[in-house]
N, C-alpha and C positions, 0 to 999 in steps of 0.2 A: 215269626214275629206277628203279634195280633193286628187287625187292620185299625185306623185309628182313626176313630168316626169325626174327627175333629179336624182331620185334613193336615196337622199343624206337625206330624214327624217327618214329611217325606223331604229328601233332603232336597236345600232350595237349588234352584235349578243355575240362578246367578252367583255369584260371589259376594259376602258383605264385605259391606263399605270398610271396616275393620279387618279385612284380612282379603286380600286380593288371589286372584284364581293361581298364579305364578307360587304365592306365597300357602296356599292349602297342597297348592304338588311338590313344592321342596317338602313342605313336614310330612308328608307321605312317602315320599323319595330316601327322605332321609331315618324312619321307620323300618325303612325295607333292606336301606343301607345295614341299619344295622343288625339286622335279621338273618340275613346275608352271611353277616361272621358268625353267627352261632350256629344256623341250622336250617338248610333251603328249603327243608320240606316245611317248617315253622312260617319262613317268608310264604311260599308260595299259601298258604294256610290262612295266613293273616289277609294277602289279596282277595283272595275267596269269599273270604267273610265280606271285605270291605266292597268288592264288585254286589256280589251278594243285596248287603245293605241299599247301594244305588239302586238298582236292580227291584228290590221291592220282591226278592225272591224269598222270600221267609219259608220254603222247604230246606233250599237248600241252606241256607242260615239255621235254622231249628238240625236241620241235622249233620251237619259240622261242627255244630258245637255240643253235641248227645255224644259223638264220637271222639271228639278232645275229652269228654268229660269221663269216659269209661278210658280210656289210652291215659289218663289221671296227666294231660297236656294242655289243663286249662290253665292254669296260672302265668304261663307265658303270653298268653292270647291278652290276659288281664292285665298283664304287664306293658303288655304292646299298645295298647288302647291307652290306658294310664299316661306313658310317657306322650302318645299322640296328642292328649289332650293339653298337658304339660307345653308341648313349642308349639301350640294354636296360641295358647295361654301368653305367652311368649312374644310371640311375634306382633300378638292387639296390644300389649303393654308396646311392645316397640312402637307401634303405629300410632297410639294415642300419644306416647310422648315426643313422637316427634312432629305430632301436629303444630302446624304458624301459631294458632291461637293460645301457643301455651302458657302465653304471659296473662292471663286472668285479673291481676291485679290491675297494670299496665291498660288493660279495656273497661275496669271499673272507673276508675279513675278520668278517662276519657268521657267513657257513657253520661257520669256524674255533671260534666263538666258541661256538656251539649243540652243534658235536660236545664242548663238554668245556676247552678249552682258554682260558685266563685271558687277558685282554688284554693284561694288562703284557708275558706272555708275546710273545704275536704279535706287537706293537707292537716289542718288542727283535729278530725277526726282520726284520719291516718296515725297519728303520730300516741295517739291513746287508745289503739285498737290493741285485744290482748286475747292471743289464740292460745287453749290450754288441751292439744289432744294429751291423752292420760291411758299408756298405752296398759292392756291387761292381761290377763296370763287366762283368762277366758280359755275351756279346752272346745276351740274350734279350728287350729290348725292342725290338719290333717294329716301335714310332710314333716319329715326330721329333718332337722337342721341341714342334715347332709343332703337332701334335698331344696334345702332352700339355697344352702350355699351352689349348688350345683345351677341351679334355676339362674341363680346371680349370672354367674361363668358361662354357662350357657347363652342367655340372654348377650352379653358380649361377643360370641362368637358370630352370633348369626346377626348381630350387628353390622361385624366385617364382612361375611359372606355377604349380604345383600349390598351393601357400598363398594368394596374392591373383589366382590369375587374370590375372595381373599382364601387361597389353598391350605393355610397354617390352618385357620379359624376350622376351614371345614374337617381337618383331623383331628383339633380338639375339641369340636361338636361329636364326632363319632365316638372321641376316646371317654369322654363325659359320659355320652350316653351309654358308651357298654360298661361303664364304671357302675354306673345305678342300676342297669340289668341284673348286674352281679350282690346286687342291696337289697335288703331286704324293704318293702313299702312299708311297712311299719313296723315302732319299735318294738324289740321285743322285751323289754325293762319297761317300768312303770315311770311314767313321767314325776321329776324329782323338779321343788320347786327353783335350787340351783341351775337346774335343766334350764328349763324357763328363761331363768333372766340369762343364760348365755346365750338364746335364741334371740332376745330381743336387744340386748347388748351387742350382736355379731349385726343385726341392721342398724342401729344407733350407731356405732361407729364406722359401716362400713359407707353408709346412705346418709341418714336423718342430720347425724350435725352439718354436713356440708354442705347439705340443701336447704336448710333453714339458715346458714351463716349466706347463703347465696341470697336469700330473698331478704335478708338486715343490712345486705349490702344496698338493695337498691333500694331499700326504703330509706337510708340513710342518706342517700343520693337524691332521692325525689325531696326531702325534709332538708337538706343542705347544712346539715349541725349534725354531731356526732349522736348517737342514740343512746339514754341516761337510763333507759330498762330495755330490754329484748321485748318484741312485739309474741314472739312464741317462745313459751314455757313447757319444757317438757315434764310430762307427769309418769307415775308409775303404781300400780296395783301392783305387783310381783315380789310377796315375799309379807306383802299389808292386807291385803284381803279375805281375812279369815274367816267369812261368814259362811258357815260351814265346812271350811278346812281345817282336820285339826293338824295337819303337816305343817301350817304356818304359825312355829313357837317362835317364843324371844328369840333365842341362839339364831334360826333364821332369819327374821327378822334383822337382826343386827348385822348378819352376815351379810346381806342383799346389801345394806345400807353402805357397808364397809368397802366392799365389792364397786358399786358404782360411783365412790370418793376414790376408789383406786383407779380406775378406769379412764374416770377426768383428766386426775391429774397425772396421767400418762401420757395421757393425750397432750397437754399442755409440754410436757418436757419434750417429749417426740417434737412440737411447735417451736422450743426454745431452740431444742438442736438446729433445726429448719435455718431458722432465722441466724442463728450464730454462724451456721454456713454465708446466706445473703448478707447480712450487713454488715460488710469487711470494711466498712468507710471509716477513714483515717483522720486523724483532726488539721493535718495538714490539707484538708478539702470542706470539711463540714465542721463548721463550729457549732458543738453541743451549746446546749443550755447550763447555764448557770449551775442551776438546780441538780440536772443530770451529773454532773462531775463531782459537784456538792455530796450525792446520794453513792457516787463509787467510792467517793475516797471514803465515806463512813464506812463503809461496811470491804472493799478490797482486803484487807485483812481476813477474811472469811477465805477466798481464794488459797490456794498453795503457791507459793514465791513465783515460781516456773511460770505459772497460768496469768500470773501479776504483772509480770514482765512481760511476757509474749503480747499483751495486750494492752501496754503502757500508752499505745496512739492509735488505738481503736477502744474505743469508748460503750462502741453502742455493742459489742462481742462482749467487752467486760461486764458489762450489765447485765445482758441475758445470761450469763455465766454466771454472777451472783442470783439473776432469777431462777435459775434452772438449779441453785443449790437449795435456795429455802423451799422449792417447790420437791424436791426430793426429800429435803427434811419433814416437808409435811405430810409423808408419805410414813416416815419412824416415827412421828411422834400421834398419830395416831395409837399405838402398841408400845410406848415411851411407858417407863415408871415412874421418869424424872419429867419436865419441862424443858421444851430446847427451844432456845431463844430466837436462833437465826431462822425463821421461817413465816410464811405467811399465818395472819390468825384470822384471814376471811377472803374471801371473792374480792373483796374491794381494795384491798393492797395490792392485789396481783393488776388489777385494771387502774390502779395509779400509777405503776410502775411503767404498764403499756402508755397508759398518758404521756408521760414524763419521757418517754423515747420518742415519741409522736413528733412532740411540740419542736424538738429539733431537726425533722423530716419534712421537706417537702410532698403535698400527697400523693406524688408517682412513686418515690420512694418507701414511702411510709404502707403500701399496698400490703405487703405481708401483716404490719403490725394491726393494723386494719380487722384484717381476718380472725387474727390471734383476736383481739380485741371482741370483736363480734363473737365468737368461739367462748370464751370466758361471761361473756353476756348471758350466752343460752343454757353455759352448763355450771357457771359459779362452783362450787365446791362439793357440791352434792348430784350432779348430773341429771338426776332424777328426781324432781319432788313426787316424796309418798305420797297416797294415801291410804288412811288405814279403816278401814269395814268389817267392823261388825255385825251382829243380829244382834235386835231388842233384847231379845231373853238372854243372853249372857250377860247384857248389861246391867238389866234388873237383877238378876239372880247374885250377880257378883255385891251391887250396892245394900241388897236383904240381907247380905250375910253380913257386911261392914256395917249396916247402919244397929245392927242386931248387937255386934261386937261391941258398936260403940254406946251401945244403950240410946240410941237414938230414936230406935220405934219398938213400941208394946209387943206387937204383933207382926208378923210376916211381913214386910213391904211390899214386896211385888203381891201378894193377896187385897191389899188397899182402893180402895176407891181412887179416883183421880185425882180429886179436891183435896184428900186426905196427904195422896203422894206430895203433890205439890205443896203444901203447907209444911209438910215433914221438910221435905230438901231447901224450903225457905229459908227453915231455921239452921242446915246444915250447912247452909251457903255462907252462914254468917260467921265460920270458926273456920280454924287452918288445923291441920292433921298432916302428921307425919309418915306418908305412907311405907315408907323402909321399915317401921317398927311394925306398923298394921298390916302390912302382907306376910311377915313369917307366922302368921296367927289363921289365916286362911288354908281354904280347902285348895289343890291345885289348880282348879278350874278358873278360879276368883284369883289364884297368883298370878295366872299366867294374863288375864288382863291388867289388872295394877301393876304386875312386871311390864307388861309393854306402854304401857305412859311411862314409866320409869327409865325403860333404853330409849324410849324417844328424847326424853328430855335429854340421855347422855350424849345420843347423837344430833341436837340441838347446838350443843357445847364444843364437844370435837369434833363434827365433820362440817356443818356448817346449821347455821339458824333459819335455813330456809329450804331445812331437808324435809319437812312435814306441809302437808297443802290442808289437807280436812281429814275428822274423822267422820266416816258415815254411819250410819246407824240405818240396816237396811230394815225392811217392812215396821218404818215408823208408823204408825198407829196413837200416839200421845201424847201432848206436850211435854210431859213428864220424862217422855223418853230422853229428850234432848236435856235435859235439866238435870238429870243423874250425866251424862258426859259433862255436863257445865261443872257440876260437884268434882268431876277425877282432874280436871284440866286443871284447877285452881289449887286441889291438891299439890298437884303433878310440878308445879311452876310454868304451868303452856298457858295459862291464864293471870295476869298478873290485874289483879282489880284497880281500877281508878276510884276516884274520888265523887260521884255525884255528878257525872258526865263533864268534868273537869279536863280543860284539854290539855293531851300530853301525860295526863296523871297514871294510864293503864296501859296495859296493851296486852292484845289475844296473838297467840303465836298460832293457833289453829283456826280451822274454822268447822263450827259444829254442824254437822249434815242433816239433817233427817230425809231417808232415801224413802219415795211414797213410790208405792211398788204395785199396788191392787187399784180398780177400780174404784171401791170405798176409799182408799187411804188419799188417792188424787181428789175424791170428791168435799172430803174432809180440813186436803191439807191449809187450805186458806183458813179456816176453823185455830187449826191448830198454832199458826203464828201466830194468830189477833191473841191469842190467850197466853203464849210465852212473853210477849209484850207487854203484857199486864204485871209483868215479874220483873222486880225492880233490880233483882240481882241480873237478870236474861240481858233488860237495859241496858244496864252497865258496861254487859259483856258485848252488846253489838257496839256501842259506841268507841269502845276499845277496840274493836274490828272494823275502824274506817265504816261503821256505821253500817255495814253492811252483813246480810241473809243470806248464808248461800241453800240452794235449794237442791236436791239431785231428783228427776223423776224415769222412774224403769218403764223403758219400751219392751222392756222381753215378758217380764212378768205380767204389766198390766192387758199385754196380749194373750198370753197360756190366760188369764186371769178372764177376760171379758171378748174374748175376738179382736179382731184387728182393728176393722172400726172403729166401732168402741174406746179401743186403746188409743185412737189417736183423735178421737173426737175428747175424750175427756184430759187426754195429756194437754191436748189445746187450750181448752174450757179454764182449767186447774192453770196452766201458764198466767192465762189470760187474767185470771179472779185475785193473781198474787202481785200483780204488776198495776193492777186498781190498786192493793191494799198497801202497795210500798209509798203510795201519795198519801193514803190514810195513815199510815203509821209516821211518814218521813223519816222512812229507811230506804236502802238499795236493797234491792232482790235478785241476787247473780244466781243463774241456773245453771244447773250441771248434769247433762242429756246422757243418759245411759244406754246409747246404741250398739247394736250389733251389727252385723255383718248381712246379711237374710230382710227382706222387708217386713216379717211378719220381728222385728226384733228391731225396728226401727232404721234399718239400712236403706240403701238409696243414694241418689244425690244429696252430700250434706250442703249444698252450694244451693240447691231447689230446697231441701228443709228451712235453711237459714230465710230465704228471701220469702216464703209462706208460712213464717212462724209469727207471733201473734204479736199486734202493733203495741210499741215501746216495750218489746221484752227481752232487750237485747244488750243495750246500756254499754258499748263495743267490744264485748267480751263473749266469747262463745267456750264451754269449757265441754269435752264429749270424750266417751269414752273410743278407745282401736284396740277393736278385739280378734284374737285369734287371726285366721285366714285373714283379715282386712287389713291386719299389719304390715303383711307380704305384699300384697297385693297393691298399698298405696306407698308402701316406704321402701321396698326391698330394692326398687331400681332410682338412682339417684335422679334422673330426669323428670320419673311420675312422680319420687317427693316432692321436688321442686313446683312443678307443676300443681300440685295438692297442697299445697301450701299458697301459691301464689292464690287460687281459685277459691277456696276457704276464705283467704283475708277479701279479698276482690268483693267475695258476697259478703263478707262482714261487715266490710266497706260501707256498700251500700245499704244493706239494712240498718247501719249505724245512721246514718247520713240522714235516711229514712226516717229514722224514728228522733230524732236529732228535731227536723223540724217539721214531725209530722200533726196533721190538722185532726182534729178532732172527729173529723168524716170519714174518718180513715179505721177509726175506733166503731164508729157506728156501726159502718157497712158488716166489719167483722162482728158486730153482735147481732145485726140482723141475720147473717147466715150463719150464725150459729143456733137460732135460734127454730130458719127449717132444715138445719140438718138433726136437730135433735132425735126426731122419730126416727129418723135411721140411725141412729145409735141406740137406741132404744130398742128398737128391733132386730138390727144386727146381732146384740148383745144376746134378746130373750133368743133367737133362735141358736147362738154359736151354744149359751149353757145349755140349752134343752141339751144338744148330745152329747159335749162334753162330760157333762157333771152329773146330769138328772138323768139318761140312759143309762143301765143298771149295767146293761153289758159292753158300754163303750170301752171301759178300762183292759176288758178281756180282748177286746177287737184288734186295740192298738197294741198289745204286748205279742199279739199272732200276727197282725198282717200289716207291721212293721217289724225291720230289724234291730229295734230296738236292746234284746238282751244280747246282741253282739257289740253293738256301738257301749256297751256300757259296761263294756272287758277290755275296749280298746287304748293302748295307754297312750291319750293323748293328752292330758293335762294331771297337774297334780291332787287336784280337788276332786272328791264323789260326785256321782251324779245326782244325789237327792240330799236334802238338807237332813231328812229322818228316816228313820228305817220303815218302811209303808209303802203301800200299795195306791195311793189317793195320787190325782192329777197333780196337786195343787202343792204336793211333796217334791214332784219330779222337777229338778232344775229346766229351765226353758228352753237349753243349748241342745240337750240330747231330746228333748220333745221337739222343738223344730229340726234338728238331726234326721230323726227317725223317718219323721214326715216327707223331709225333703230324698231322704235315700228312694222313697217306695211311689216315690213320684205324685204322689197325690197333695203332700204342699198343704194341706188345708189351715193351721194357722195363718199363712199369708192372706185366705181370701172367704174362709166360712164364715158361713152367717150376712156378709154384707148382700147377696141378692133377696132378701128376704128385708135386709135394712130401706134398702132402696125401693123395694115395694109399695113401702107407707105412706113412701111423699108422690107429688103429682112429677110425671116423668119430663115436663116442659122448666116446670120450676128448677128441676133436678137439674138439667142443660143451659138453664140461665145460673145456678148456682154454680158449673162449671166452668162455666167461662168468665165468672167476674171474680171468684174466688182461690185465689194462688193456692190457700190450703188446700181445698176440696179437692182443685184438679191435680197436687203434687199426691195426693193422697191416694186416689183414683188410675193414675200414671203411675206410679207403684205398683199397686193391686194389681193392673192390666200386666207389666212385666211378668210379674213373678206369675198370674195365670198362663202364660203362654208356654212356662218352664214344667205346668203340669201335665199328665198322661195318664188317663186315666185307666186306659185298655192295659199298663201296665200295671196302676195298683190295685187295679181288678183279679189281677194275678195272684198278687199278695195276699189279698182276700180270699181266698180259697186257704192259705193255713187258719184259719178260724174254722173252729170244729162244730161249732153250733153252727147250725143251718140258719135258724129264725135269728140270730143274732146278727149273724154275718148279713141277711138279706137287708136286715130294717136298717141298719146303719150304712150298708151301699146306698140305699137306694137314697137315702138324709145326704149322700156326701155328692152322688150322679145328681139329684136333683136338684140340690142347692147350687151346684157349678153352672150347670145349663142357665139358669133363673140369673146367677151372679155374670155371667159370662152377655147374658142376652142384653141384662142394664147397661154394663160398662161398652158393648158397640155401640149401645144406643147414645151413649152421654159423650163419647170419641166420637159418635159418626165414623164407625169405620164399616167394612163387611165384615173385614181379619182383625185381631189381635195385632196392636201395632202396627197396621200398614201404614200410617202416618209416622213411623218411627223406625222407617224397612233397615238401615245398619242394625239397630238393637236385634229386631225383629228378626233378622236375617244372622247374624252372631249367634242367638240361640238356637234357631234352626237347623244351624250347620251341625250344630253338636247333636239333637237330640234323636238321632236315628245311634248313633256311634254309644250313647248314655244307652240307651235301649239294647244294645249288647249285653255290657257289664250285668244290667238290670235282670235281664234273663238269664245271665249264668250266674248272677249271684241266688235268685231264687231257686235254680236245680238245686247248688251247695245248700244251699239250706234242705232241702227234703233231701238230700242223701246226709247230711249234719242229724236234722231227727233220726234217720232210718237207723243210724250204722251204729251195732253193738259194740265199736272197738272204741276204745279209748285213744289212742295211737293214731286211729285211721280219723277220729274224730277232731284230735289237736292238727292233722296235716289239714283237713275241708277248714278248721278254723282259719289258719292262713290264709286261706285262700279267699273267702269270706272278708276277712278284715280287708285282702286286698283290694274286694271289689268297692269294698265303701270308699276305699280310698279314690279308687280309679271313677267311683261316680261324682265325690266333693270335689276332682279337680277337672270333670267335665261340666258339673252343673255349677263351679265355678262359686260356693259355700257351703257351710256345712250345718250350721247351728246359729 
């Protein structure tokens, strides 16, 4: 193993605060255990390496593993590291969730209270806070389901082993993990987008509802009145996000939709059963309501004689027996020819009926219906509100050929000036069009979007009316763009026009998106609502949407797009310029944060984003995306949902509260430092494009000395990894470009170009902008993490498959130079010596891994030169294996992937 001039691989000599010395020798112990059953010479192989590793003996490490690699014994070794990393993984979720401070909301609430602020106060904040994560099929998770579920199981076993020592636990720790020895690390099928939502359907119903019905419990307890909307809204990308999927047709589409109405109300019957067990009270003890007996005897008749009878003096069993029939009917009449009467026709009959059992319940007793109640809050009839994304050029392309059809423009439309579009779609705003007859006249490409307004509106109608959340429209660039979606919606009936801002006269069933995705398109986007606003039909249509903008802005792209920096100086800048102009228009401007998982992708603490994000932009509503790996990771165990949900509202809380009654000084101070952090976005920027885009041979460097054309064979999600067929950066999706990066250890989307940013400004200024500015330093604290997760004497390694000598040299030396320069400002602005020594758990958590990464990392680079070398085909699909393993085995030690 190469020495590592940086001091930052050797393993740390203490324990991090996140994983205690006891708890690193069980998942070692327990490693060897199971190595044990297979193959002692394997165990003793695997110690070797790992004494080795401590040791800092890198002969005998470099050649243990030359010799696994010709004995064709490495896959195992890969495996063994994999799962190691797997219950480290494990045991920090165990320890985080079982921290005292888990209640976050609970301490907001307090905090609030101490600085000054009344409770009725915050309590009225409280009670119109509204969290929207919007989970996505993003291909950043790296393990198959049967790893996830194993991970779940798992996670429970060594729950019991640590608390009772517990001897069962420890056999189904061992029998688990020799189960997934026995599995393959990755699929060998291509990921299907039905895959998807059963991956994220098996955490929604195993974790997510009952952790979010957990935290409407106690909100509805701190507000002392029953909750008349759920504070969290679940969302879904899976099965709507076709921007560049072409695997995501109608038939899908409709399927996902159908699938997660089944799901619900399954869940709800499974609930009735529950409760029809508990609430065996007899009228000879509880006298129902009026109302309640009123409501059985209408409908008793529905029941079979038998079931009539048996429940003549239990009332509250009869009921849920009628509810649990029309909640099964609601399940046939979905795929009915005819109409069936007896059943529910929406969310809110099922939650009058929970009423209506309440009201004759004292609330010790009424604790189950409570739940039920809460449970029906979060998931109504659709479980999952969509959303659906497209790209601009489908939309254009589709409305040139209808506006063509309908003699509406001379000339090509999307070839049109802007002024032009827009005056075009003015007058097309003004007529109604049938699109059932207008679609069988189009090309398939233009069906298949007119068809999906078409099954939205039918799943509108059958499964419920609040199955659709927005449509996006990603790399907006136009007003016009959004103004052709305004045309299909009104089409569609998801638009129903009012009268002249007449209230009550309209109403918007969607909300129109435009996703700014580039550095020009954030720089622009305040441009581009001032001038939709000028459109009296746009008017119309926000005033029919509660008056309200929603905005969505991309952290992945406008990173691949402009550096890291950059990407978050101007996502700030662009927040900030829309939340002035929603005073000047007197509209609301609700934002919708397209995070990932990785910092260079906008991940992080969303609880530090939320409270450094820009004054009054928050308005109690946070809507973001949970992508891939970050799914697992925050929902998969039912204590860190909890926990992540509570901390989320807790900061929403407060930034709500914040901007609720905040002073106008508050506004200044952030335009003052924005305005000297400029030059380092400025330069950040010119330095990250000089090599991305304007070095002639970057594009060759990153396809050699990353593993890039493996991660983009691997089936982890259902979608390509480039929007077009091309060789250009600005083609490749941002998940497998920070992928890549993050495999080969060099990370540089997280942190290029900002030492070069940071240059321009005075180094004093810079450490007073740190410390007064939450942005700067949450931004800064980011960067420094994910630097500390780099290595460069490894991707120095990588660089050597670049075959151009003068290529290879000029762009090492752009990437060594730029880290040093980037790494020398951010000690100086932390005041540290180390990376993170002000943050030693973090600091110490990634340390512990990065000798154990640095394995995989070197056997995954041999597999690749014996991958070029080897003439067989055969011998070539087996190193492939083994290759996809290692990526696997590095995303779940460096803990993401994309």
């Amino acid at each position: 193993m190469p020495k590592n001039s940086h001091k930052d691989s050797k393993v740390p000599s203490t324990s991090s605060a996140l994983l205690q010395p006891s708890q690193i020798e069980f998942v070692f112990e327990s490693i060897t255990s199971l190595l044990q059953t297979i193959d002692c010479e394997l165990k003793n192989t695997f110690i070797t390496i790992k004494e080795s590793i401590e040791k800092q003996d890198n002969k005998t490490l470099l050649s243990t593993l030359s010799t696994l690699k010709e004995q064709n014994k490495i896959l195992p070794i890969i495996k063994a590291f994999t799962l190691y990393h797997m219950l480290l993984n494990i045991i920090e979720e165990l320890n985080i969730s079982g921290n005292t401070e888990a209640n976050k909301l609970s301490q907001a609430l307090q905090e609030l209270n101490k600085e000054g602020y009344e409770m009725p106060e915050i309590l009225e904040v409280l009670e119109h806070l509204r969290f929207y994560p919007v989970f996505t099929a993003h291909p950043t998770e790296s393990r198959r389901r049967t790893f996830l579920e194993a991970h779940h199981q798992m996670s429970e076993n060594i729950k019991d082993i640590f608390a009772y020592n517990d001897e069962k636990a420890k056999n189904q720790l061992l029998c688990r993990l020799k189960l997934l020895w026995q599995t393959h690390l990755v699929r060998s099928e291509k990921m299907e987008i039905l895959y998807e939502l059963d991956n994220l359907l098996y955490i929604i119903e195993s974790s997510v509802l009952e952790s979010a019905a957990q935290v409407l419990t106690y909100i509805q307890n701190l507000l002392d009145k029953p909750l008349e909307a759920s504070p969290i809204t679940l969302g879904s990308w899976v099965g709507g996000d076709r921007d560049g999927n072409p695997y995501v047709s109608n038939e899908i589409l409709t399927k996902v939709m159908k699938i997660a109405h089944k799901a619900i109300i399954e869940s709800y019957i499974s609930k009735c059963d529950r409760l029809i067990r508990e609430l065996s009270l007899s009228i000879d003890f509880v006298k129902p309501s009026r109302a309640l007996m009123l409501s059985i005897q209408n409908q008793i008749h529905e029941l079979p004689s038998s079931e009539a009878t048996l429940f003549a003096k239990e009332p509250f069993r009869a009921k849920l027996y009628l509810m649990r029939k029309k909640l099964q009917n609601r399940l046939i009449a979905i795929n009915a020819p005819d109409n069936i009467d007896f059943t529910y026709a929406d969310s809110k009959e099922l939650l009058d009926d929970i009423d209506l059992l309440m009201e004759s319940l004292d609330p010790l007793s009424a604790q189950g219906l409570k739940e039920f109640r809460h449970l029906v809050l979060l998931g109504g009839f659709h479980l999952l509100r969509l959303d659906f994304r497209e790209h601009r050029d489908v939309v254009l392309n589709t409305i040139s050929e209808i506006f063509c059809l309908l003699g509406l423009s001379d000339s090509d439309f999307k070839d049109l000036n802007e002024n032009k579009k827009c005056e075009i779609l003015n007058l097309a705003l003004n007529k109604k069009y049938d699109l059932n007859i207008i679609i069988q006249q189009l090309s398939a490409q233009s069906q298949r979007l007119v068809g999906a307004f078409l099954r939205i509106q039918w799943a509108r109608k059958h499964i419920s009316r609040h199955i659709l959340q927005s449509f996006i429209v990603s790399m907006s660039t136009q007003a016009s763009d959004l103004l052709c979606v305004l045309w299909f919606a009104k089409q569609s009936g998801l638009w129903k026009a009012g009268k002249q801002q007449e209230a009550k006269s309209g109403k918007a069933y969607i909300s129109i998106t435009p996703l700014f995705e580039t550095i020009d398109d954030l720089q622009r986007a305040k441009n581009i609502i001032r001038i939709l606003h000028t459109n009296a039909h746009y008017r119309q249509y926000l005033y029919d949407n509660n008056n309200t903008q929603e905005v969505m802005v991309g952290y992945s792209d406008s990173s691949k797009d402009g550096g890291i920096f950059a990407s978050n100086y101007n996502l700030h800048r662009a927040i900030t310029s829309l939340t002035h102009l929603q005073d000047e228009l007197g509209i609301s401007i609700s934002f919708f944060h397209g995070r990932g998982g990785s910092v260079s992708r906008g991940g992080g603490s969303l609880e530090e984003a939320l409270l450094s994000s820009a004054p009054k932009s928050v308005h109690n509503t946070l809507k973001t995306t949970e992508q891939g790996e970050m799914i697992s990771a925050k929902y998969l165990n039912k204590h860190i949902a909890t926990k992540n949900f509570s901390s989320t509202l807790g900061a929403l809380l407060k930034k709500s509260v914040a901007d609720t009654f905040c002073m106008n000084g508050a506004c200044e101070s952030d335009a003052h430092i924005m305005a000297l952090l400029e030059p380092v976005s400025i330069g950040s920027f010119e330095s990250y494009r000089a090599l991305v885009y304007e070095d002639k041979g970057f594009m060759s460097y990153f396809k050699m000395a990353t593993p890039i054309a493996f991660i983009q064979n691997l089936n982890l999600g259902s979608r390509p990894s480039k929007r077009k067929d091309s060789q250009k950066v600005e083609d490749l999706r941002a998940i497998p470009w920070v992928f890549a990066w993050t495999q080969n250890r060099a990370i540089i989307p997280a942190w290029y170009g900002l030492g070069s940013g940071l240059s321009r400004v005075d180094k004093n200024a810079l450490k007073d902008c740190y410390e007064l500015s939450l942005f700067f330093k949450t931004t800064i604290d980011n960067i420094s993490q994910a630097m500390l997760k780099v290595d460069l004497d490894i991707a120095k390694l990588y660089s050597a498959f670049v075959a151009d000598k003068a290529v290879r040299e000029r762009i090492w030396e752009c990437i060594y130079s730029q880290y040093n320069l980037t790494l020398e400002n951010l000690l100086y602005l932390r005041g540290e010596h180390r990376l993170l020594d002000s943050e030693m758990a973090i600091r110490e958590s990634i340390l512990l891994r990065k000798p154990y990464l640095s394995v995989l990392n070197l056997t995954q680079i041999e597999l690749i030169k014996q991958y070029q070398s080897s003439p067989y085909e055969k011998a070539k699909d087996r190193i492939l294996e083994q290759i996809h393993a290692t990526i696997v085995g590095i995303a779940q030690g460096i803990r993401n992937t994309g």
